[in-house]
Residue, then its C-alpha position, 0 to 999 in steps of 0.5 A: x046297423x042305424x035305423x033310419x027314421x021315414x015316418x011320413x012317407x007312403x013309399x020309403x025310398x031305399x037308394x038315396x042318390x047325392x049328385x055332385x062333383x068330386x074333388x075341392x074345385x067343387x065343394x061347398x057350391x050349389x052344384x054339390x048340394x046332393x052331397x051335402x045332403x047324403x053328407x047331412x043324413x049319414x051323420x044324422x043317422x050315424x051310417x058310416x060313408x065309404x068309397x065303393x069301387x063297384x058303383x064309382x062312388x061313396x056309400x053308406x047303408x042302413x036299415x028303415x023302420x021297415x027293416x029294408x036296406x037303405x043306401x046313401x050313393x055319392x056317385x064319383x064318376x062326375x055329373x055327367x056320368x052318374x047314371x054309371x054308379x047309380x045302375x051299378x047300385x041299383x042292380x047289386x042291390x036289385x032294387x027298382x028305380x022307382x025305389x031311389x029318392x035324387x037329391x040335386x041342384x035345379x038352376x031354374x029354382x031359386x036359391x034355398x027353394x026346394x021342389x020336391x017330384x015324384x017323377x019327370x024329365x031331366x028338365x035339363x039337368x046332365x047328370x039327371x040325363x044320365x041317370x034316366x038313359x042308364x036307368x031307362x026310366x024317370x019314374x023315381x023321385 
């Protein structure tokens, strides 16, 4: 398996979660920028992507600096719903959610600025919603 560099991180995260919309009425908009970057970091750390069945989505797997499993998550179900493939991840893997890293589009930013957050509220964001009622928490960044 690739490893997968996370120098500088006091927590390294072990789910990494894209949102998006599937399909080409989708691609290459802003609201899609979560796949780009799952997209972006399975070719720069050469982890095949594959489609899952059991999380609704495409995913590849590594191993950290750490020897930790590392996942990379599409989820496919829509926006709205992806907190259905995000909780079927977490749990095949027994993973906490304080152990996911989610990479979306914020409207309230301007474009090309990036904010990162430890945790916090949906602030708005459906599929953000999703993942916080499926998940029964929003302490994961």
């Amino acid at each position: 398996m690739t490893q997968v560099s996370t120098a500088g991180l006091n927590s390294s995260p072990l789910l990494i979660v894209g949102l998006g919309n599937p399909g080409e009425k989708y691609a290459k908009t802003r609201h899609n920028v979560g796949f780009e970057v799952v997209d972006a970091l399975a070719a720069r750390w050469q982890m095949p992507l594959s489609q899952h069945r059991k999380f609704q989505g495409i995913c590849g797997e590594g191993r950290n600096n750490d020897g930790h499993k590392i996942i990379l998550l599409k989820p496919q179900t829509y926006m709205n719903r992806s907190g259905q493939s995000v909780q079927a991840a977490l749990q095949w893997y027994k993973y906490s959610p304080e152990s996911v890293l989610v990479v979306y589009d914020d409207m309230d930013l301007a474009l090309g600025r990036l904010r990162l957050r430890l945790s916090g509220s949906a602030g708005g964001h459906n599929g953000m919603k999703s993942i916080i009622t499926h998940l029964g928490s929003q302490r994961f960044p």
